[in-house]
ChimeraX commands (.cxc) that place a marker at each C-alpha (Angstrom):
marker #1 position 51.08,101.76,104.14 radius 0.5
marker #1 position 54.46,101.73,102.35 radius 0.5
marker #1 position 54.72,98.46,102.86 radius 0.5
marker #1 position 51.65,97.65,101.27 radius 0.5
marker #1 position 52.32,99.41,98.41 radius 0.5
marker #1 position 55.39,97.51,97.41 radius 0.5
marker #1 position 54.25,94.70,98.10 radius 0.5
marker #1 position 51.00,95.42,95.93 radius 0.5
marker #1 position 53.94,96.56,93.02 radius 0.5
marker #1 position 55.57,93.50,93.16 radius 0.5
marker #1 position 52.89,91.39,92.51 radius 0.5
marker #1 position 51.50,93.44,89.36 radius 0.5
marker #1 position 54.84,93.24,87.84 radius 0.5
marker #1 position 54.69,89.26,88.81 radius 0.5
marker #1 position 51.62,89.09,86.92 radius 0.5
marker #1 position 52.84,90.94,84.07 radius 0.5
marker #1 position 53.01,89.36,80.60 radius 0.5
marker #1 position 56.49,90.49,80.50 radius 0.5
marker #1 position 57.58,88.67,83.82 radius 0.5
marker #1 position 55.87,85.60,82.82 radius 0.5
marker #1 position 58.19,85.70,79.64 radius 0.5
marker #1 position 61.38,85.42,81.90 radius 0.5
marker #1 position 59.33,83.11,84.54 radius 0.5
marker #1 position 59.05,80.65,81.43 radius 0.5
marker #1 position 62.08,80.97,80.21 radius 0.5
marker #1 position 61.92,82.85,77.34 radius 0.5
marker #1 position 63.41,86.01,78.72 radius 0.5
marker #1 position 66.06,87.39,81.15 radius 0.5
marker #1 position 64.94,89.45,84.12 radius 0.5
marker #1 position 66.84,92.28,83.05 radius 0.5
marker #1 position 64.91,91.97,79.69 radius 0.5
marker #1 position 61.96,92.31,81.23 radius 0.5
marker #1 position 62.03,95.19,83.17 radius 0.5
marker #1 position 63.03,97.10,80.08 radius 0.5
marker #1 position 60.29,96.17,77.94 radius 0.5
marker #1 position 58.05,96.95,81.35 radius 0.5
marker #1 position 59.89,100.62,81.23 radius 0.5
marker #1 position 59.65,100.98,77.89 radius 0.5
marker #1 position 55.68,100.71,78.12 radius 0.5
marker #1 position 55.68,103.15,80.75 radius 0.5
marker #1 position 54.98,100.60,83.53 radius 0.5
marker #1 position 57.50,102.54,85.96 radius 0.5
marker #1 position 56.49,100.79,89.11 radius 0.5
marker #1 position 56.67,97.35,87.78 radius 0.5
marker #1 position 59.48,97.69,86.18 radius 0.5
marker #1 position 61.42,99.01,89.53 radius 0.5
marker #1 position 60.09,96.07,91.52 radius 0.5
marker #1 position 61.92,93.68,89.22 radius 0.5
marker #1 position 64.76,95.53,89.19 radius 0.5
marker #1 position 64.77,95.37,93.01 radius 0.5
marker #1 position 64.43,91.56,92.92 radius 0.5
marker #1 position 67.21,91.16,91.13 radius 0.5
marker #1 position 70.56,90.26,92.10 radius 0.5
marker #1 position 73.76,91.99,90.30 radius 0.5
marker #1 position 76.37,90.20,89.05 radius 0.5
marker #1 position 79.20,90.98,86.88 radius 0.5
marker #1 position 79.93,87.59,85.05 radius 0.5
marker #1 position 78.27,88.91,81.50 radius 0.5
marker #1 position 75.11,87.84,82.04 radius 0.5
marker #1 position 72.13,89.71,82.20 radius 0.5
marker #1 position 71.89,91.03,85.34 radius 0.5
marker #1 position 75.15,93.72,84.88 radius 0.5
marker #1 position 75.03,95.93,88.14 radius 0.5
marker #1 position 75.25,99.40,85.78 radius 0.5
marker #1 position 72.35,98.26,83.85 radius 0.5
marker #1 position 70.09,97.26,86.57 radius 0.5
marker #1 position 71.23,100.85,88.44 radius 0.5
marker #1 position 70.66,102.76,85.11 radius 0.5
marker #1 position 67.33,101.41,84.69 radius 0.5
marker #1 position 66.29,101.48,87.96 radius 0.5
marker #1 position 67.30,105.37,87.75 radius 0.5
marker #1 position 65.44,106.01,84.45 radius 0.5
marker #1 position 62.37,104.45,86.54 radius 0.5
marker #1 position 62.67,106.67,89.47 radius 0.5
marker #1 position 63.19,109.75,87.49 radius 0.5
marker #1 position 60.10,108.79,85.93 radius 0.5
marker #1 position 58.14,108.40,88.69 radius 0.5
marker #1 position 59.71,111.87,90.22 radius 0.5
marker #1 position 61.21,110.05,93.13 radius 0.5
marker #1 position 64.26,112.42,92.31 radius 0.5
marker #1 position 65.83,111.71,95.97 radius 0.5
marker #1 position 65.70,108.30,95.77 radius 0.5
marker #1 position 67.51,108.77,92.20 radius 0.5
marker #1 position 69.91,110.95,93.70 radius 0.5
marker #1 position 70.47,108.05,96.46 radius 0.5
marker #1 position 71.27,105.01,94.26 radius 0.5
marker #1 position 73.67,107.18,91.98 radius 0.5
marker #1 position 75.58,107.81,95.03 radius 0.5
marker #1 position 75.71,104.04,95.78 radius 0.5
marker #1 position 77.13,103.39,92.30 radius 0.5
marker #1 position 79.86,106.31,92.64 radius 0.5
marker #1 position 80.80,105.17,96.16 radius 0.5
marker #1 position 81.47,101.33,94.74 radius 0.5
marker #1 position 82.95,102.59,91.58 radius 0.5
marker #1 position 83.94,106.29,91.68 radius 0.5
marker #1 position 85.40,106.63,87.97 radius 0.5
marker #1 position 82.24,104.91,86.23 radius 0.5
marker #1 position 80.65,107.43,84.13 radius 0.5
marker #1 position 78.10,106.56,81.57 radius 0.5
marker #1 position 78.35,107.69,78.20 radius 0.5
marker #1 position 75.83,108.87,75.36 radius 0.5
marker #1 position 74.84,105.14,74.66 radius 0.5
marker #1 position 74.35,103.80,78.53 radius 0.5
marker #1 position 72.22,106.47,79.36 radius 0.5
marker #1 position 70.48,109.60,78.32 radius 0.5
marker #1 position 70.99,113.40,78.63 radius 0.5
marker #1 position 69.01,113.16,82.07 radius 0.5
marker #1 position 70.26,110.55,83.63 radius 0.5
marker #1 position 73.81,111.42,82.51 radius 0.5
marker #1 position 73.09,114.90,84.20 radius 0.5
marker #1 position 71.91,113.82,87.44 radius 0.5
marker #1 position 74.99,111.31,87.27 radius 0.5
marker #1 position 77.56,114.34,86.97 radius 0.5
marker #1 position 75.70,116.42,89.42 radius 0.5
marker #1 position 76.01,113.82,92.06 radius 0.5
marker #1 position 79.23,112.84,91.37 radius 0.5
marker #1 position 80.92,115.85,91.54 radius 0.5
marker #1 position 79.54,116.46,94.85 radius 0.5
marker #1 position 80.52,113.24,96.16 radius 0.5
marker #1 position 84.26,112.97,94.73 radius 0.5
marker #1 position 85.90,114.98,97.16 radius 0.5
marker #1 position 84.82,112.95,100.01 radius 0.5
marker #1 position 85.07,109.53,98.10 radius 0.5
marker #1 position 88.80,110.49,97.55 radius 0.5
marker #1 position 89.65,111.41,101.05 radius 0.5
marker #1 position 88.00,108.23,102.65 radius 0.5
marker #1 position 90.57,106.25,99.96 radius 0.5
marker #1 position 93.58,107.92,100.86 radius 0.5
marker #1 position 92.66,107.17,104.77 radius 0.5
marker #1 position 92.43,103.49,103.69 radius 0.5
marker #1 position 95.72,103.17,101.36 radius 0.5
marker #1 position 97.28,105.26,104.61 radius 0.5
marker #1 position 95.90,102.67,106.69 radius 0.5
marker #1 position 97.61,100.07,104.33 radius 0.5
marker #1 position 101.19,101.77,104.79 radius 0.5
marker #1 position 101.04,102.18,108.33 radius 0.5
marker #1 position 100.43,98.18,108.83 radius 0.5
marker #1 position 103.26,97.58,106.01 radius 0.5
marker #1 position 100.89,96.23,103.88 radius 0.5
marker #1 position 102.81,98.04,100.71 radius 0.5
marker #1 position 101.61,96.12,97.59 radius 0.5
marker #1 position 97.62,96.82,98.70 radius 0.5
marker #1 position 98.81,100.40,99.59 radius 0.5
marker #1 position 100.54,101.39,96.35 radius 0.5
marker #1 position 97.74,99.86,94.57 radius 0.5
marker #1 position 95.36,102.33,96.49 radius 0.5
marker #1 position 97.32,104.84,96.06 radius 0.5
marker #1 position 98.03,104.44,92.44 radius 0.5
marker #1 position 93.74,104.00,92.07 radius 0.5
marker #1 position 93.51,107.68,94.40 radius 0.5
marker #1 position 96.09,109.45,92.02 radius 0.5
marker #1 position 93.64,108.03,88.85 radius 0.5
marker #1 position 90.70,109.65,90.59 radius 0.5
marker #1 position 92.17,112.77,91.65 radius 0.5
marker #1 position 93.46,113.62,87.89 radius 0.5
marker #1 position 89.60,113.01,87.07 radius 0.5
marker #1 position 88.36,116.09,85.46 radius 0.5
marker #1 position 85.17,116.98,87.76 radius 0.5
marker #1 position 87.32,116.99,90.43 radius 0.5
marker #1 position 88.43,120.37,88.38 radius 0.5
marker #1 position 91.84,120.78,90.26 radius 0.5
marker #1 position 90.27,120.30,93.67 radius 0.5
marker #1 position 92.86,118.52,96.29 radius 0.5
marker #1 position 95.67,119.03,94.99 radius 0.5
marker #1 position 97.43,118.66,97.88 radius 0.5
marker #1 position 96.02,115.27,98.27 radius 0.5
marker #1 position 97.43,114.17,95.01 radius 0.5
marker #1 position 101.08,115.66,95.72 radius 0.5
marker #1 position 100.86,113.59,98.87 radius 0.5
marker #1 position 99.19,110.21,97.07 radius 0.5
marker #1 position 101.82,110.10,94.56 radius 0.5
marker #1 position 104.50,110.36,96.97 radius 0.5
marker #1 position 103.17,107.44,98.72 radius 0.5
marker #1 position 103.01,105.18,95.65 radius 0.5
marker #1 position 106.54,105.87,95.04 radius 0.5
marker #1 position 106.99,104.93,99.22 radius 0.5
marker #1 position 105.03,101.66,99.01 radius 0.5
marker #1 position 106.69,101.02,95.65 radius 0.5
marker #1 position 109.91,101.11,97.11 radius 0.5
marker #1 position 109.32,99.19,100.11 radius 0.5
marker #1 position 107.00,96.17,98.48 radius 0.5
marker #1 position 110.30,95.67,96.43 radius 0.5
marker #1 position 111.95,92.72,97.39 radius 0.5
marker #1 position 115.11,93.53,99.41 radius 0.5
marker #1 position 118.48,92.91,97.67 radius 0.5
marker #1 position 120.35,89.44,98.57 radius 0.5
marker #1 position 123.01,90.52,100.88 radius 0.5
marker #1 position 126.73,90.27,99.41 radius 0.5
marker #1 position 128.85,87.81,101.29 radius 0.5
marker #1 position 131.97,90.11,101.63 radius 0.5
marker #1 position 135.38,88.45,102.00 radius 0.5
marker #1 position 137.41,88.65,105.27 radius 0.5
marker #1 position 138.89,92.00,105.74 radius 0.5
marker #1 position 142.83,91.50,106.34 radius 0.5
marker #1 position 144.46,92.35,109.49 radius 0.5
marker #1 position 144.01,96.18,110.43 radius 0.5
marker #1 position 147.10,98.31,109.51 radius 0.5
marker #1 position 148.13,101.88,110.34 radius 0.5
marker #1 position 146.89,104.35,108.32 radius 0.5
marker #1 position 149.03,107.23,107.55 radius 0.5
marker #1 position 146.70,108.87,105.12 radius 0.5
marker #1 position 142.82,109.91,104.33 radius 0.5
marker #1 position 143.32,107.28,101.16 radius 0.5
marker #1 position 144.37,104.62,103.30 radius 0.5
marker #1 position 141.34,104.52,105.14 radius 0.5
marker #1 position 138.78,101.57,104.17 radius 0.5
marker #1 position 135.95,102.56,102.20 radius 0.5
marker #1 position 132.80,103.71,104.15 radius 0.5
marker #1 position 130.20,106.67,104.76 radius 0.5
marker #1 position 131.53,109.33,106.21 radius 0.5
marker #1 position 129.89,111.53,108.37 radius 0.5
marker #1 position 132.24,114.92,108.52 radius 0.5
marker #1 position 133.58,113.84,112.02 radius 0.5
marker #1 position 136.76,112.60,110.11 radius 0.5
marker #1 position 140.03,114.82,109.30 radius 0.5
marker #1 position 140.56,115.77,105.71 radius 0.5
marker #1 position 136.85,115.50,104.82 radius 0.5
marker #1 position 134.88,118.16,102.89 radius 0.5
marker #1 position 130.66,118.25,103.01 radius 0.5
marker #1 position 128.81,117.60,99.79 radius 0.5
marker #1 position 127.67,120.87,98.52 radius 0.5
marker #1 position 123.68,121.61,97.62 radius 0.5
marker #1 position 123.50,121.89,93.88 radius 0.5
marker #1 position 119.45,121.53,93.91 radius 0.5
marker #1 position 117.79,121.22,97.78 radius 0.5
marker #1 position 113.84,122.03,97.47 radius 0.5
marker #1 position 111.90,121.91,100.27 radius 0.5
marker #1 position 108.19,121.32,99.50 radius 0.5
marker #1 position 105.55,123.82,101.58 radius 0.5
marker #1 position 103.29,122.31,104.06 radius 0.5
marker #1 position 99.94,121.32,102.55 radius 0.5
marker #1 position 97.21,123.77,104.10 radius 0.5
marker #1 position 94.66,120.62,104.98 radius 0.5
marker #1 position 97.90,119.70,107.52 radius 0.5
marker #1 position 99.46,122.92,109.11 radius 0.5
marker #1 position 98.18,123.55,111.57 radius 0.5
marker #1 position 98.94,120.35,113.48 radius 0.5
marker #1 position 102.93,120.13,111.62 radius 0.5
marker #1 position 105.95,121.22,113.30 radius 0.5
marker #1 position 107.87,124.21,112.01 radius 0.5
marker #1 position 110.98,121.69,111.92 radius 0.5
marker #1 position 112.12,118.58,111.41 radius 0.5
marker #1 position 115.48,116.47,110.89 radius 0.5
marker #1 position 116.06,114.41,107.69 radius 0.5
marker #1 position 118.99,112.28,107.31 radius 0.5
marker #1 position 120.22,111.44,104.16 radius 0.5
marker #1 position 123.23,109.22,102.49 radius 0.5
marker #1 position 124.66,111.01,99.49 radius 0.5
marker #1 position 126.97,108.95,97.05 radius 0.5
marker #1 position 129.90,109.86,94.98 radius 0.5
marker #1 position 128.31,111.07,92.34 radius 0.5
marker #1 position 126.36,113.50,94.60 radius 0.5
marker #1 position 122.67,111.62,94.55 radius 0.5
marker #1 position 120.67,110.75,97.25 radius 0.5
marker #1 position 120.61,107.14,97.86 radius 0.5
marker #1 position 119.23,106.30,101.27 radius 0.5
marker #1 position 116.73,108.92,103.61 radius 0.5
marker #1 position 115.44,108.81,106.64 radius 0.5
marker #1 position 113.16,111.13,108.99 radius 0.5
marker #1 position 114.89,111.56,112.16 radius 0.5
marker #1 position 112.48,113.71,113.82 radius 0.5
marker #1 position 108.72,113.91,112.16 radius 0.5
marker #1 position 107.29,117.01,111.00 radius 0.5
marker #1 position 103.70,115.61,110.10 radius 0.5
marker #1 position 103.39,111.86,108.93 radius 0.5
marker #1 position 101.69,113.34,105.67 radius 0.5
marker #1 position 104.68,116.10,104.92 radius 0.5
marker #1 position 107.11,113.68,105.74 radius 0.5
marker #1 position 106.18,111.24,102.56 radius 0.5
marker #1 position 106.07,114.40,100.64 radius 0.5
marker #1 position 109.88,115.56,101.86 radius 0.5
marker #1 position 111.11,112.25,101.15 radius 0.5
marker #1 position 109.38,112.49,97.93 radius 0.5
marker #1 position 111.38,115.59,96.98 radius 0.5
marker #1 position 114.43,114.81,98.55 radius 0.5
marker #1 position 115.27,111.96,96.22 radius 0.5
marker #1 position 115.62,114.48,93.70 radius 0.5
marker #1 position 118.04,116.55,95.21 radius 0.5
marker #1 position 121.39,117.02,93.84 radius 0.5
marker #1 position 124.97,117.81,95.44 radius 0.5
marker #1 position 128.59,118.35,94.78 radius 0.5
marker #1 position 130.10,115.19,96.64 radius 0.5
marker #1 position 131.89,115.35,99.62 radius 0.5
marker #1 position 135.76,114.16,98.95 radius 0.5
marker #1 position 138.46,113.63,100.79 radius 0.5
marker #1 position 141.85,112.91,99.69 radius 0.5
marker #1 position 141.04,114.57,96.58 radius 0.5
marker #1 position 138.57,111.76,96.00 radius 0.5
marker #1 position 134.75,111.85,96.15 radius 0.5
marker #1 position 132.93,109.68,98.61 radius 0.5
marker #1 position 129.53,109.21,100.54 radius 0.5
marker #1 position 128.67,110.93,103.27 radius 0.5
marker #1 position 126.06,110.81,105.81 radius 0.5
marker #1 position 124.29,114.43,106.17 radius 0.5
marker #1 position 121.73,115.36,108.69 radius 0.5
marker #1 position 119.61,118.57,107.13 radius 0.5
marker #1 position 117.58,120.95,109.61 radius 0.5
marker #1 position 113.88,121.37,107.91 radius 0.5
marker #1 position 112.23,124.56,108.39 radius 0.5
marker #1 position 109.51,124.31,106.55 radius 0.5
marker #1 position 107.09,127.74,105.60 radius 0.5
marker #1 position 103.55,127.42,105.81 radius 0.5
marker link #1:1,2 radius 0.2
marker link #1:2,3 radius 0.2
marker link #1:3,4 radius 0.2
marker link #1:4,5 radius 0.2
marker link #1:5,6 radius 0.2
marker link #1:6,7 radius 0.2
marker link #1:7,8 radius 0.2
marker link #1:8,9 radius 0.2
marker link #1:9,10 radius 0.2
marker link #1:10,11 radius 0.2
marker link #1:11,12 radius 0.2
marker link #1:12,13 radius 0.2
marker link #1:13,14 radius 0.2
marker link #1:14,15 radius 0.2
marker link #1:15,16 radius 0.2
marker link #1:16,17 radius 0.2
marker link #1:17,18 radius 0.2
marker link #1:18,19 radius 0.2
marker link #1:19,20 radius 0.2
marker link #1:20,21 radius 0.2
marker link #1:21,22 radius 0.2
marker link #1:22,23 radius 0.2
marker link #1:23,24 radius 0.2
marker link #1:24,25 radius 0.2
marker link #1:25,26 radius 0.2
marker link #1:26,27 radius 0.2
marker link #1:27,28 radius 0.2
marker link #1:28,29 radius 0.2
marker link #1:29,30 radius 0.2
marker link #1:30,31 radius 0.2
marker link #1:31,32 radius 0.2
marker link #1:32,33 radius 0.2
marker link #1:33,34 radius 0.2
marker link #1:34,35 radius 0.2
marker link #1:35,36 radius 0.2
marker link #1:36,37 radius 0.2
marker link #1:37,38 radius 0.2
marker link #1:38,39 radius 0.2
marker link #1:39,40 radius 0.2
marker link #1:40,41 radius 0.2
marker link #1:41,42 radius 0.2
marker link #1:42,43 radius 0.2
marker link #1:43,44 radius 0.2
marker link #1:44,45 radius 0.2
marker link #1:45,46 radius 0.2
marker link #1:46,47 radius 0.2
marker link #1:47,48 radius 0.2
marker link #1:48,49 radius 0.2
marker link #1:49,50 radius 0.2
marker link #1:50,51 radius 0.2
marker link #1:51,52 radius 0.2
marker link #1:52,53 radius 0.2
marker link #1:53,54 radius 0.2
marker link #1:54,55 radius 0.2
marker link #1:55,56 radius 0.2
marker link #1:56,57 radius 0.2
marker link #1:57,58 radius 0.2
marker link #1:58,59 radius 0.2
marker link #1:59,60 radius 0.2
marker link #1:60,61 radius 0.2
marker link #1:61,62 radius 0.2
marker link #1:62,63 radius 0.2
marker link #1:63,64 radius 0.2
marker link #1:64,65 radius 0.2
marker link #1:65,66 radius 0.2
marker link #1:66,67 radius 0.2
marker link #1:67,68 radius 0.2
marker link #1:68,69 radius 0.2
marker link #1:69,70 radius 0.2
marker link #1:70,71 radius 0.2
marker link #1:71,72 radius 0.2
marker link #1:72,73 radius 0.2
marker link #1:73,74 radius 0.2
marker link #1:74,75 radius 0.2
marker link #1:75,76 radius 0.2
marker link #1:76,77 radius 0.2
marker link #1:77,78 radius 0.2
marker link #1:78,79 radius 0.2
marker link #1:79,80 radius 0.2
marker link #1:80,81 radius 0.2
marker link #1:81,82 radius 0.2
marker link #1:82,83 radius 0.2
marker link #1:83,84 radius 0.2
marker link #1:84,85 radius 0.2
marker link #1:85,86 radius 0.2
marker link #1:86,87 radius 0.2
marker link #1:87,88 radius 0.2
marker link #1:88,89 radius 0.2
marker link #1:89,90 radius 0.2
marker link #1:90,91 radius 0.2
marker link #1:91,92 radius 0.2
marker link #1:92,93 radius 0.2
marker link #1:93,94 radius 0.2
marker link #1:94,95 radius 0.2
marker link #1:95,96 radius 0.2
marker link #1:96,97 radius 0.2
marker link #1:97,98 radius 0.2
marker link #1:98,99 radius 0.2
marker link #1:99,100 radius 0.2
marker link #1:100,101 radius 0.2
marker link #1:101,102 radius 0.2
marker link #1:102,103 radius 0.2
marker link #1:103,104 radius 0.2
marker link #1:104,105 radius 0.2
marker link #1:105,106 radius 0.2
marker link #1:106,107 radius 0.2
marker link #1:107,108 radius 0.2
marker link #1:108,109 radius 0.2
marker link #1:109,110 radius 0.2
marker link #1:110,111 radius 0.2
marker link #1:111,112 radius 0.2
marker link #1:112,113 radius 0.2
marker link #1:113,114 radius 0.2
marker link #1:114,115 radius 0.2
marker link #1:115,116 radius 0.2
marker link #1:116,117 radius 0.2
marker link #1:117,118 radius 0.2
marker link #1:118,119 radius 0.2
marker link #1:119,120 radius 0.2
marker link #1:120,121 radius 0.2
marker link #1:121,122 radius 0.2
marker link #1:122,123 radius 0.2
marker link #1:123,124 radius 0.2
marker link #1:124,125 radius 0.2
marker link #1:125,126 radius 0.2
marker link #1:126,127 radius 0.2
marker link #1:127,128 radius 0.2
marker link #1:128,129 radius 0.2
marker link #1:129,130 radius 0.2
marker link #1:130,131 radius 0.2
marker link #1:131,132 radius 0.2
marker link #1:132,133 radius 0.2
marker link #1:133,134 radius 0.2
marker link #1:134,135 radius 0.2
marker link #1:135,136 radius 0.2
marker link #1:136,137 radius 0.2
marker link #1:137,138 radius 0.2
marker link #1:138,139 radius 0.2
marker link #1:139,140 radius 0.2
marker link #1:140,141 radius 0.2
marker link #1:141,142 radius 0.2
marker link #1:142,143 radius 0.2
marker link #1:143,144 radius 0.2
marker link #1:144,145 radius 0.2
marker link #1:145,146 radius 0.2
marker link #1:146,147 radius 0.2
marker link #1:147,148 radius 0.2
marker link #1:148,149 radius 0.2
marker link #1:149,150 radius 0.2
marker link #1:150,151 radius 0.2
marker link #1:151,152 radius 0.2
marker link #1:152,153 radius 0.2
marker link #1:153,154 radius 0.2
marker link #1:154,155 radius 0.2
marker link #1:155,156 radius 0.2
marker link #1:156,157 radius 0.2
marker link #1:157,158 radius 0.2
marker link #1:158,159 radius 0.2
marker link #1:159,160 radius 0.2
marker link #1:160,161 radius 0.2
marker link #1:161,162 radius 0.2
marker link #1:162,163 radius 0.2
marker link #1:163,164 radius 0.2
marker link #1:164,165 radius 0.2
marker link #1:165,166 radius 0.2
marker link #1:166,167 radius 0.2
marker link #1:167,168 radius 0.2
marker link #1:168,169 radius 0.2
marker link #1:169,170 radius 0.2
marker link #1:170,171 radius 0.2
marker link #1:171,172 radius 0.2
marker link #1:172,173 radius 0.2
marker link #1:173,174 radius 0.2
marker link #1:174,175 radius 0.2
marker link #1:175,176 radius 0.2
marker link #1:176,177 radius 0.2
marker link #1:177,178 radius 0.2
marker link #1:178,179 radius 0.2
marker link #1:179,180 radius 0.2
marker link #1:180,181 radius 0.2
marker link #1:181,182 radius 0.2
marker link #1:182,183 radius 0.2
marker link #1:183,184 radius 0.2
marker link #1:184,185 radius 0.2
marker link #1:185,186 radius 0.2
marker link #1:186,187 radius 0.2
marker link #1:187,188 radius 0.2
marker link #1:188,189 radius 0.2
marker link #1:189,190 radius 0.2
marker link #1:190,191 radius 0.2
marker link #1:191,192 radius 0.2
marker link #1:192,193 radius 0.2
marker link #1:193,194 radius 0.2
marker link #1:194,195 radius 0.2
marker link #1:195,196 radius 0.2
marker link #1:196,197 radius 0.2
marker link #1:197,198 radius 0.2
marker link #1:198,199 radius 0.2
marker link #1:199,200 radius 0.2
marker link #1:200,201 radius 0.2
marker link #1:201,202 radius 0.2
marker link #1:202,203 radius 0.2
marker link #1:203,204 radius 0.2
marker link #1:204,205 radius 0.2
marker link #1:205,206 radius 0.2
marker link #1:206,207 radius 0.2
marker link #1:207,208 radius 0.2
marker link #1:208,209 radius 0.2
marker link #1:209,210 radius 0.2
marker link #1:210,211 radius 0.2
marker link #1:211,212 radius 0.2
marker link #1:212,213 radius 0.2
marker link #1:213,214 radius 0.2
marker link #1:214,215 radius 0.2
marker link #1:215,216 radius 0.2
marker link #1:216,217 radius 0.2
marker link #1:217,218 radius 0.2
marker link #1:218,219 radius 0.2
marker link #1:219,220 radius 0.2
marker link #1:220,221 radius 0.2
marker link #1:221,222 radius 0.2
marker link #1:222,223 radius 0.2
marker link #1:223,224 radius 0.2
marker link #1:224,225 radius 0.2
marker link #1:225,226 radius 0.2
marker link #1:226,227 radius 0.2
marker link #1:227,228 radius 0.2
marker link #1:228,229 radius 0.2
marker link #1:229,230 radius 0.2
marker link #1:230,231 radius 0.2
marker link #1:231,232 radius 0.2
marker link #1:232,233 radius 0.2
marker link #1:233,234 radius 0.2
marker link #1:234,235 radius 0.2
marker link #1:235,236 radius 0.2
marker link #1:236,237 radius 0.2
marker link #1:237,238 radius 0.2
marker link #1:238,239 radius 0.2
marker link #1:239,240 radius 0.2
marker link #1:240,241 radius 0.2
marker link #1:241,242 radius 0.2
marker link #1:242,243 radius 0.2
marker link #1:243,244 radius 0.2
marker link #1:244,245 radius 0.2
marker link #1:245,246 radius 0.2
marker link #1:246,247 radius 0.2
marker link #1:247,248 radius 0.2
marker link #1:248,249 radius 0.2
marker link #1:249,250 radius 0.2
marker link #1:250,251 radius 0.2
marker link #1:251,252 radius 0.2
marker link #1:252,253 radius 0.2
marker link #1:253,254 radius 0.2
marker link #1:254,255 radius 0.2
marker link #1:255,256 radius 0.2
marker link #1:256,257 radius 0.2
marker link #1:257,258 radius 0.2
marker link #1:258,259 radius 0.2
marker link #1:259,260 radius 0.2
marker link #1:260,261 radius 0.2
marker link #1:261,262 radius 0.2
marker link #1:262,263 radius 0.2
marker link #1:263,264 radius 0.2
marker link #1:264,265 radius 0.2
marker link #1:265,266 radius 0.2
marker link #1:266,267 radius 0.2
marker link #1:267,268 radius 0.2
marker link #1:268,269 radius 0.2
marker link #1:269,270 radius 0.2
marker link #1:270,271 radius 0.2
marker link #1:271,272 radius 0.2
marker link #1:272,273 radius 0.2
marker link #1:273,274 radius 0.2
marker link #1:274,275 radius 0.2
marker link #1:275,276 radius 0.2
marker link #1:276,277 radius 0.2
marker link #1:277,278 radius 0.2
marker link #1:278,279 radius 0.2
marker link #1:279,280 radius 0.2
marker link #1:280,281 radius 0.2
marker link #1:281,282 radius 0.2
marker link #1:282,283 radius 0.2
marker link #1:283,284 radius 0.2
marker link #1:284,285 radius 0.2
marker link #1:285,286 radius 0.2
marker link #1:286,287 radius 0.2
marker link #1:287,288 radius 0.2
marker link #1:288,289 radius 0.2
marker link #1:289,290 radius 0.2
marker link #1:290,291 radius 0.2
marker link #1:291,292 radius 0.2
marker link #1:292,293 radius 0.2
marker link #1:293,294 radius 0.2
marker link #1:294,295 radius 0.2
marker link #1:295,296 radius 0.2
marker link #1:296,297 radius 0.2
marker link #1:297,298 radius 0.2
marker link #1:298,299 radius 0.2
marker link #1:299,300 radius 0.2
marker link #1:300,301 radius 0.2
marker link #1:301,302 radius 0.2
view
């Protein structure tokens, strides 16, 4: 009986003096089913609507118009479910579109924010899955991209502070993918080390990272060492500790970092994240500062 129904729609609005103004020529399709709206003639107008094909080249068939219209028709007709369905189709495909005071009405912008809200949450974690997804196969310039488009949509203001770990761990990923889509740095050809000689001193010793194994070598000192708390949507399946390895230079920065042993692939991009802002009094030796390679315990507190 549906069926018939439709089908019965579709060819009143055929008929219609408005569709024969498009079918000639004289008229886009998109055209048409407003003036069908605008006299009221809800069903015909919605079975041109669902005949056409959206495009987004300018023309006349713009996806938002043909979804606005074809939600001031079911509104109308007090299909409210089906209403309620293709808004969630037009958040799912674009999850910041919002339309304003001259797109749409009071109503329809209403039922937009209702559904929208609702839906957000969920939209958001199925995006950071997929820019996840996008790190883990080293694809890094589609990940930071997707991650860049997450943190957008988490600072949106219905989400109204919801997920905020989410976004601490989605902007620590942009600045991972970042990093790694960089092209590396052309290795320096270095010239040919002279003959070995014995060294009677700490300052005699070639320059290299040193790890605390050496004589006459004092540890870099934490100045500023925050460790970030484990995000509640994660732990319960983290470890309570972890190994992080880090390189710190002369000047007492962190300039390389690596996780030696995980504490949850999701709080690891966060420590990193932190870490690089970590500050220390250098290790020296000789009187001199130099880099050293330090190995840091995480105990993290849930």
């Amino acid at each position: 009986m549906t069926r018939i129904l439709v089908t019965v729609s579709m060819v009143v609005a055929l008929a219609s003096p408005a569709y024969a103004q498009l079918r000639d020529g004289r008229d886009s399709p998109l055209r048409a089913a407003r003036d069908l709206y605008a006299s009221a003639r809800y069903d015909e107008a919605l079975a041109v609507l669902n005949g056409l094909q959206p495009t987004n080249d300018g023309g006349g068939s713009d996806r938002k118009s043909i979804e606005q219209y074809r939600l001031l028709c079911l509104l109308a007709l007090g299909r409210g479910t089906e209403a309620e369905s293709a808004i969630a189709a037009v958040v799912t495909a674009d999850p910041l579109f919002m339309p304003n005071e001259t797109d749409a009405s009071p109503r329809v912008r209403s039922a937009f924010s209702d559904v929208r809200q609702r839906l957000l949450p969920e939209i958001a974690s199925l995006r950071y899955a997929a820019a996840k997804a996008a790190y883990d196969r080293k694809d890094y310039a589609t990940s930071e991209e997707q991650f860049r488009d997450l943190v957008n949509l988490l600072n949106d203001p219905q989400m109204g502070g919801r997920l905020t770990d989410l976004r601490t761990l989605a902007i620590g990923f942009v600045d991972l993918a970042s990093a790694a889509a960089a092209p590396p740095e052309p290795k320096k050809v270095e010239p040919a080390s002279p003959p070995p000689v014995a060294a009677s001193s700490v300052e005699s010793r070639p320059p290299h990272v040193w790890t605390g194994d050496e004589p006459g070598v004092t540890p870099p000192v934490p100045v500023r060492q925050d460790v970030p708390r484990v995000p509640t949507l994660i732990a319960a399946q983290a470890r309570e500790r972890g190994l992080l390895e880090v390189v710190i230079d002369e000047q007492g920065r962190v300039t390389g970092l690596t996780i030696r042993l995980s504490i949850h692939p999701m709080y690891d991009a966060q420590l990193i994240a932190a870490a690089k802002d970590w500050r220390y009094k250098p290790a020296m030796a000789g009187g001199v500062p130099v880099k050293f390679r330090k190995v840091i315990q995480i105990t993290v507190a849930k």
